[in-house]
PyMOL commands that place a pseudoatom at each C-alpha (Angstrom):
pseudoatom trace, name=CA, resn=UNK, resi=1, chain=A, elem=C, hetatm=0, pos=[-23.040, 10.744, -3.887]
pseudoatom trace, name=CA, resn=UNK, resi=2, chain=A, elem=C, hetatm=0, pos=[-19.871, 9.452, -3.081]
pseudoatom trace, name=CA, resn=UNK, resi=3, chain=A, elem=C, hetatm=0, pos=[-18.796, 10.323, 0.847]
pseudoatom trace, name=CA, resn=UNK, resi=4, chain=A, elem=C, hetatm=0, pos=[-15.258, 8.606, 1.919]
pseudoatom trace, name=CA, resn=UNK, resi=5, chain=A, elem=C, hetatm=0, pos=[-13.279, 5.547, 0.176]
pseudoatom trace, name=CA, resn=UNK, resi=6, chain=A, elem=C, hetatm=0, pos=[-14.426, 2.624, 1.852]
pseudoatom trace, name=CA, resn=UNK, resi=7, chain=A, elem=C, hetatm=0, pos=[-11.341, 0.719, 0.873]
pseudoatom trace, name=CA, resn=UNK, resi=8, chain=A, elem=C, hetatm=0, pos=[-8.529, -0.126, -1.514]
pseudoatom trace, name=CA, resn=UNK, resi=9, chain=A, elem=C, hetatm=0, pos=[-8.273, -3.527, -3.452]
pseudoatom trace, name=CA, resn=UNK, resi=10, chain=A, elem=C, hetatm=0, pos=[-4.543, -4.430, -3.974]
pseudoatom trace, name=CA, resn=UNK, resi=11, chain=A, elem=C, hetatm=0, pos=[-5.047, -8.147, -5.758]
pseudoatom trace, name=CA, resn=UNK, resi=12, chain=A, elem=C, hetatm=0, pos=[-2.666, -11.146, -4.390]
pseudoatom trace, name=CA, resn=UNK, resi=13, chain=A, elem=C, hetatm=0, pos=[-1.482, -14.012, -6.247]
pseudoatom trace, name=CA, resn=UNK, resi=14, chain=A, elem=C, hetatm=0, pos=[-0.658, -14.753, -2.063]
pseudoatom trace, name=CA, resn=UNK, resi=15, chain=A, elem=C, hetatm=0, pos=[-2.065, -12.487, 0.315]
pseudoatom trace, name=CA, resn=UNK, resi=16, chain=A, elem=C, hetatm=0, pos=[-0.192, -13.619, 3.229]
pseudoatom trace, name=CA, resn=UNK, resi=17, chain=A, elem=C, hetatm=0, pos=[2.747, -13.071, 2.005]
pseudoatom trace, name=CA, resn=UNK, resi=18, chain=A, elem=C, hetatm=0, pos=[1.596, -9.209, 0.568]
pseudoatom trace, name=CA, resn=UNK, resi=19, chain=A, elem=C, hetatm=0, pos=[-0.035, -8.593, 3.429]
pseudoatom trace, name=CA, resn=UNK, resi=20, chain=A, elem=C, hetatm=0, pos=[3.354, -9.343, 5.622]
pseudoatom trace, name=CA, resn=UNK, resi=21, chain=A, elem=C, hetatm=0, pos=[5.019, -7.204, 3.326]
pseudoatom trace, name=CA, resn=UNK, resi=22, chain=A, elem=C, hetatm=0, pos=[3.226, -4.237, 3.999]
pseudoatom trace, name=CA, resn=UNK, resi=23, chain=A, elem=C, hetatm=0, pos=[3.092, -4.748, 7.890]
pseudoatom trace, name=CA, resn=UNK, resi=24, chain=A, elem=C, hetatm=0, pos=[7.250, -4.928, 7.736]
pseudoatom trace, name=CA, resn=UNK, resi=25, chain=A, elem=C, hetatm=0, pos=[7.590, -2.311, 5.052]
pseudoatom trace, name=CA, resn=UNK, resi=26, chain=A, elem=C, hetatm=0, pos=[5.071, 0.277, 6.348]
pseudoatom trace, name=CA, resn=UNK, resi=27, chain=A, elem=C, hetatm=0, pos=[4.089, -0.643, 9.782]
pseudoatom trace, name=CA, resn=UNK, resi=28, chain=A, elem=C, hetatm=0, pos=[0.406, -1.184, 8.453]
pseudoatom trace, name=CA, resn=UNK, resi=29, chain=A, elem=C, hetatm=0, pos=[-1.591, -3.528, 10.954]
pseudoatom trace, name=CA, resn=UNK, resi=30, chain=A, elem=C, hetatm=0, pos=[-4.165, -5.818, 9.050]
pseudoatom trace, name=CA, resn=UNK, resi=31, chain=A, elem=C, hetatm=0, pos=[-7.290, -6.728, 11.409]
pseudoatom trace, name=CA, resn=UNK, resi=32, chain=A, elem=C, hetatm=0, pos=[-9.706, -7.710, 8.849]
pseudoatom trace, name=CA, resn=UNK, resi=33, chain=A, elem=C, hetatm=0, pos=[-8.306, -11.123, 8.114]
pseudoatom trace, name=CA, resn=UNK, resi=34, chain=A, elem=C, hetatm=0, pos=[-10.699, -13.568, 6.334]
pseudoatom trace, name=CA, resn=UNK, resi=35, chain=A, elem=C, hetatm=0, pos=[-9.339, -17.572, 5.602]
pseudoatom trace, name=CA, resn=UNK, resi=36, chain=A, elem=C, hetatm=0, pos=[-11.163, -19.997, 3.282]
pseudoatom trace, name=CA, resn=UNK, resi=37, chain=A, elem=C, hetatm=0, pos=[-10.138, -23.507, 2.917]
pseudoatom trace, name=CA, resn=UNK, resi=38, chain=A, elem=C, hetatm=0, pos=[-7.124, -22.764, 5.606]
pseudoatom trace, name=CA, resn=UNK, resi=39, chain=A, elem=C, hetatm=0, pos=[-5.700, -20.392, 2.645]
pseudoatom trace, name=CA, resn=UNK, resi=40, chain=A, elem=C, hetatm=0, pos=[-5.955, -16.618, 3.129]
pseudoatom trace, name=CA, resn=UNK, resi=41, chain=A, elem=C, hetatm=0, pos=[-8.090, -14.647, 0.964]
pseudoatom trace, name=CA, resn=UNK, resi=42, chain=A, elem=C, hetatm=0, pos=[-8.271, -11.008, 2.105]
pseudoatom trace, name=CA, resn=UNK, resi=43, chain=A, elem=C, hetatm=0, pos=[-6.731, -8.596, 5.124]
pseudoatom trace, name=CA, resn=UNK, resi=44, chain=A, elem=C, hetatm=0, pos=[-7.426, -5.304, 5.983]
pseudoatom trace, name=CA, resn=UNK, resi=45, chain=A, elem=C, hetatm=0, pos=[-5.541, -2.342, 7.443]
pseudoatom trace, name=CA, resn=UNK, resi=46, chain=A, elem=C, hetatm=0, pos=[-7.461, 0.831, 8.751]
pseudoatom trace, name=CA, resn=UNK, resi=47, chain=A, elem=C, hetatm=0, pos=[-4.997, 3.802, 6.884]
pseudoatom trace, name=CA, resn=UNK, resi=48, chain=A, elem=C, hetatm=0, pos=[-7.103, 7.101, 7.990]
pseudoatom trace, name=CA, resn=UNK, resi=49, chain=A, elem=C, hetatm=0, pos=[-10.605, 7.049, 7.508]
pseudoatom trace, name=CA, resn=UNK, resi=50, chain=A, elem=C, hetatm=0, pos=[-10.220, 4.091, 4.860]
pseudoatom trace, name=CA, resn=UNK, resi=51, chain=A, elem=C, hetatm=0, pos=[-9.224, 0.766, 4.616]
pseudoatom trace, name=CA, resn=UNK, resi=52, chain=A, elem=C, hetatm=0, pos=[-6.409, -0.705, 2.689]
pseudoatom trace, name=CA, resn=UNK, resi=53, chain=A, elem=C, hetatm=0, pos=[-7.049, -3.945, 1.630]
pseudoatom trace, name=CA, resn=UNK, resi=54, chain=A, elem=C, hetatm=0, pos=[-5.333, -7.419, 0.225]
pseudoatom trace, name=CA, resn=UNK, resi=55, chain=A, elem=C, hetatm=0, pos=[-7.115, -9.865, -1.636]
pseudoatom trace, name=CA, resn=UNK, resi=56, chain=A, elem=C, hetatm=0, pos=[-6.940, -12.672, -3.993]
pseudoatom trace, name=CA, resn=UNK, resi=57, chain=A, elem=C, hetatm=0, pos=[-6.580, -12.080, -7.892]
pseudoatom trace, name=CA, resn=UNK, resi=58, chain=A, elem=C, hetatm=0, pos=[-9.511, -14.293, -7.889]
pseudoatom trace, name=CA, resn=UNK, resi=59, chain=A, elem=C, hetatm=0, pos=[-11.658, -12.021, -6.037]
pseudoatom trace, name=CA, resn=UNK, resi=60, chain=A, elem=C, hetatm=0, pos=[-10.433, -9.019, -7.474]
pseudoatom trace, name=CA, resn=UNK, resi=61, chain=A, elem=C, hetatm=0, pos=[-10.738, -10.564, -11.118]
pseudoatom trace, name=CA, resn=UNK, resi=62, chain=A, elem=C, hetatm=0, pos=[-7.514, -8.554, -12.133]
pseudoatom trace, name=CA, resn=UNK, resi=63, chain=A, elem=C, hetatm=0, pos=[-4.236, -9.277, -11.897]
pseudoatom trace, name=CA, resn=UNK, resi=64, chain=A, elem=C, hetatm=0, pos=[-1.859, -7.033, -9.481]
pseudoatom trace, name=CA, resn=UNK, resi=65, chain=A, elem=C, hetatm=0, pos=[-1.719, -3.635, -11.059]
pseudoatom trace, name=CA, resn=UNK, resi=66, chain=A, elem=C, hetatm=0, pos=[-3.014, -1.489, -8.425]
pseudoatom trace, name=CA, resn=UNK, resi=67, chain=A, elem=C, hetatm=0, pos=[-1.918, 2.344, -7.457]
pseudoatom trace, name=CA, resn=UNK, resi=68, chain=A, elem=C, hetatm=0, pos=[-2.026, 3.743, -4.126]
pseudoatom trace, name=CA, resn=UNK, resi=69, chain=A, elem=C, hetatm=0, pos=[-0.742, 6.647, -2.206]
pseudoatom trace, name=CA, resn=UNK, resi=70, chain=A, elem=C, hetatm=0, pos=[-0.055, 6.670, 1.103]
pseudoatom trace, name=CA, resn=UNK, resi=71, chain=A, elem=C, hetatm=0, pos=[0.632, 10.319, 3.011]
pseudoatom trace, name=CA, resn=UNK, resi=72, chain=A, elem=C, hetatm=0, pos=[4.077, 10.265, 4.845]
pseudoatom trace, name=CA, resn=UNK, resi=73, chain=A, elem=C, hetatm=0, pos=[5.211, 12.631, 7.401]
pseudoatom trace, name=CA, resn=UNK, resi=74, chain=A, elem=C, hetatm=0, pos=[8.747, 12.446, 6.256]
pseudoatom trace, name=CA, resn=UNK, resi=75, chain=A, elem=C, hetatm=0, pos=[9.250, 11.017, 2.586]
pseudoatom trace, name=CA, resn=UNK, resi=76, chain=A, elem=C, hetatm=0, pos=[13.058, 10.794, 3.419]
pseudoatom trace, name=CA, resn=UNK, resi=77, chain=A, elem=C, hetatm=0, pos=[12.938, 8.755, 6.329]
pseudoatom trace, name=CA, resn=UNK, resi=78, chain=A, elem=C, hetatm=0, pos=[10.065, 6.368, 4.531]
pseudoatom trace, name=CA, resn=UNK, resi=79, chain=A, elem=C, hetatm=0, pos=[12.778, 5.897, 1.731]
pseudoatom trace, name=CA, resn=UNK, resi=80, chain=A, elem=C, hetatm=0, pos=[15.526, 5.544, 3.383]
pseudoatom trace, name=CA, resn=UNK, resi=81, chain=A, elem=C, hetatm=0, pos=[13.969, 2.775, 6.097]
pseudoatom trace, name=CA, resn=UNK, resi=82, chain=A, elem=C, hetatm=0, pos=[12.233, 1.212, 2.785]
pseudoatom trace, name=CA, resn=UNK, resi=83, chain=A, elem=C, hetatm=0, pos=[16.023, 1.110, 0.781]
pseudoatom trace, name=CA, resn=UNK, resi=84, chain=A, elem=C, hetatm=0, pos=[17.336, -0.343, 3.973]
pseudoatom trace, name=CA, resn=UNK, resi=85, chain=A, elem=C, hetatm=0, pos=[14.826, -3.111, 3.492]
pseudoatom trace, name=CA, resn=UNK, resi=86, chain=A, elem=C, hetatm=0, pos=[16.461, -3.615, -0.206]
pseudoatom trace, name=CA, resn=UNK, resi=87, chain=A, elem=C, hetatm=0, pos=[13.031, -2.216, -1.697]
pseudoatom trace, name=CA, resn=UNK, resi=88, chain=A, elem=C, hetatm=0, pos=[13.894, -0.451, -4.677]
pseudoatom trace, name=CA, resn=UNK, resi=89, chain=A, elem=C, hetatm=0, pos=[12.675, 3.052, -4.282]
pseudoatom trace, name=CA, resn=UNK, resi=90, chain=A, elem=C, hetatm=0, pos=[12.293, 5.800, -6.763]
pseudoatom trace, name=CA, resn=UNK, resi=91, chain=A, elem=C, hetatm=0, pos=[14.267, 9.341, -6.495]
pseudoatom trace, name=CA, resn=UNK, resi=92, chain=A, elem=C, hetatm=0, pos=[12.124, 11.628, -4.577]
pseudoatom trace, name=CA, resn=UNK, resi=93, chain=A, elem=C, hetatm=0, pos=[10.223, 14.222, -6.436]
pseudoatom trace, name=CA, resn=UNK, resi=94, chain=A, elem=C, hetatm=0, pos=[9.359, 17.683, -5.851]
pseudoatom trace, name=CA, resn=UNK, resi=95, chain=A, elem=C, hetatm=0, pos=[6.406, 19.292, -7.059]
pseudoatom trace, name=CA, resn=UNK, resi=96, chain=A, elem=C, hetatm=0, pos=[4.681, 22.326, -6.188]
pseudoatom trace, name=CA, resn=UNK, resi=97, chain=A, elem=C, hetatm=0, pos=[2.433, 21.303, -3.691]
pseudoatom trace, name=CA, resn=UNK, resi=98, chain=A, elem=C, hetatm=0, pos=[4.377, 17.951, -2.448]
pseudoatom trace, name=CA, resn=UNK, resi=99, chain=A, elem=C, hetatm=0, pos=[7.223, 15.526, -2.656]
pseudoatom trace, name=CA, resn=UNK, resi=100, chain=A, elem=C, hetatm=0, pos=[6.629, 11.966, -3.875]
pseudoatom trace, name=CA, resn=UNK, resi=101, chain=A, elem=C, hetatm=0, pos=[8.747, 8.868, -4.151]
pseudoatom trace, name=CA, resn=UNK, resi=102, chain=A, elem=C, hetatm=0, pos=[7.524, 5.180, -5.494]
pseudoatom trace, name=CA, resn=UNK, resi=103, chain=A, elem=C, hetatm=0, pos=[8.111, 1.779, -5.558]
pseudoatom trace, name=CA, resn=UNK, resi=104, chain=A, elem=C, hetatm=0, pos=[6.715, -2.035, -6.623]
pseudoatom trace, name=CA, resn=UNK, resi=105, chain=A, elem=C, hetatm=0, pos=[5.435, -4.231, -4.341]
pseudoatom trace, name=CA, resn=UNK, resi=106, chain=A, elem=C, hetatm=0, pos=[6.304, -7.934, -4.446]
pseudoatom trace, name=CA, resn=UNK, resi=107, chain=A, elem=C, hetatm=0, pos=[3.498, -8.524, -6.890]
pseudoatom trace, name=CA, resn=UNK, resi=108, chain=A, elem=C, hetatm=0, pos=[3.710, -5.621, -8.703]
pseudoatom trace, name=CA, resn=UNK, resi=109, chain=A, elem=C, hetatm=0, pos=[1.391, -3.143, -7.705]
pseudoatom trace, name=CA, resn=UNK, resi=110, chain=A, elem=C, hetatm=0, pos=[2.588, 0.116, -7.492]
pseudoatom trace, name=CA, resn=UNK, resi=111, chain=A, elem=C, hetatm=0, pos=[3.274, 2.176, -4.323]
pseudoatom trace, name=CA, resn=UNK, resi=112, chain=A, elem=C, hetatm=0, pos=[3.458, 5.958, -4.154]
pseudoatom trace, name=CA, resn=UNK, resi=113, chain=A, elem=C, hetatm=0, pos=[4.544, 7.413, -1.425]
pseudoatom trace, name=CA, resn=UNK, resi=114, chain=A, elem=C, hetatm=0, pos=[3.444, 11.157, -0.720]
pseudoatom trace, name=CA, resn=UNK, resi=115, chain=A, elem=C, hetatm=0, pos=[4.377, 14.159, 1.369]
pseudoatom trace, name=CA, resn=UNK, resi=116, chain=A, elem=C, hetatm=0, pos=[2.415, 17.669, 0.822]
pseudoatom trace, name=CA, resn=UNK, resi=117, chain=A, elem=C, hetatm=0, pos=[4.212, 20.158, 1.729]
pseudoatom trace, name=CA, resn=UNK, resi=118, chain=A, elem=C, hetatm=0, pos=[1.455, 23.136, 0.714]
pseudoatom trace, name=CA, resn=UNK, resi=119, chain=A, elem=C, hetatm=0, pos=[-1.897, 21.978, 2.151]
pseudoatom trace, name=CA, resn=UNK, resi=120, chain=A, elem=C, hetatm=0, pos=[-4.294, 22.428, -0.473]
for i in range(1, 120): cmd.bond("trace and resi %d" % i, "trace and resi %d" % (i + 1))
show_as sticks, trace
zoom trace
């Protein structure tokens, strides 16, 4: 049976380009890079125990449309430092059991950012 996520697929129309986006949004460093043709086709960042992951919409045989949530320490901080990027960001949400916040990326996948605040 299933054990751990392996990785995320996010699909790229241009995965360098993604893939730079994340590192100066979120800090995330890619080490999996993989080129074909001189033209980058898929990066990895180690988030956790997982991997998030770039990759061409050819590869991924989708279009961008992906959802992901990424744990924050401090959702607040995350938004603000995203807003001062000019990256839209959703009003923060309180639930029960966390606060969450979202945005787009640059090709339209979507971004959730999450904070728990009751460990569960």
């Amino acid at each position: 049976m299933v054990k751990d996520i392996a990785f995320s697929a996010y699909p790229a129309k241009d995965v360098k380009a993604l893939r730079d986006f994340y590192t100066e949004a979120l800090g995330l460093k890619f080490t999996g890079e993989f080129a074909q043709d001189g033209v980058l086709k898929y990066d990895e960042a180690q988030v956790g125990n997982g991997w998030f992951s770039v990759l061409t919409t050819e590869w991924a045989d989708v279009a961008p449309s992906g959802g992901v949530a990424f744990e924050v320490d401090d959702i607040e901080k995350t938004a603000a430092d995203l807003r001062a990027r000019n990256i839209e960001v959703d009003d923060i949400y309180d639930t029960p059991v966390c606060r969450i916040s979202g945005f787009n990326d640059p090709e339209g996948n979507r971004v959730t950012l999450h904070q728990t605040t009751v460990p569960h």
